[in-house]
C-alpha positions, 0 to 999 in steps of 0.5 A, spaced: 274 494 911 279 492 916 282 485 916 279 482 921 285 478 925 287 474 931 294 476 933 297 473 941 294 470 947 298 471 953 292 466 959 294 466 966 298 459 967 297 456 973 302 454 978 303 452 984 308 457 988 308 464 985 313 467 989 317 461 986 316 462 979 316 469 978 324 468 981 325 463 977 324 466 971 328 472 973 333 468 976 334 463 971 331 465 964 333 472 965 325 475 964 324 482 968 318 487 969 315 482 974 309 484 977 305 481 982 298 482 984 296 480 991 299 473 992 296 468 987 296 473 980 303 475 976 307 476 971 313 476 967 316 479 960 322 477 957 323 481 950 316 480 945 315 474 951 309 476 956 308 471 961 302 471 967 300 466 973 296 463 976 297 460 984 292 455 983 296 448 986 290 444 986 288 445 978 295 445 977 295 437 981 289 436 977 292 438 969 300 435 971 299 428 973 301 421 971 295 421 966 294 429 964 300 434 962 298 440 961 303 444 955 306 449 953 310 450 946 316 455 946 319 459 939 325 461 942 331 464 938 339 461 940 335 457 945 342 453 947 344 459 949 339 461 954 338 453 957 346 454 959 344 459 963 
């Protein structure tokens, strides 16, 4: 019998500006094979890293704000490297 096994989750992030986050993931982080589906649904790639949007400003109002933060937890090798980017 096959094992039964859960093995990633890749959820639309919800942002503010999707034009604006998909460039900064290309231009600033290196990711590539973006792809936008009309103006609010996107996504990025950058190794076994998949990203996808959401533009949804009021949401993401309502999940970042001085009570609610809404958090993402990275494992990434030789990060120094990237953040000095």
């Amino acid at each position: 019998m096959k094992q039964k096994k859960f093995s990633k989750v890749t959820p639309f992030l919800p942002v503010n500006n999707l034009k604006e986050t998909l460039a900064y993931y290309h231009d600033k982080l290196g990711f590539y094979e973006e792809w936008a589906w009309e103006e609010f649904d996107g996504g990025i790639r950058r190794d076994e890293m998949h990203l996808m949007f959401q533009q949804t400003p009021g949401y993401t109002q309502l999940i970042n704000s001085e009570h609610h933060r809404f958090v993402l937890i990275w494992f990434v090798d030789n990060v120094d490297a990237i953040y000095a980017l």
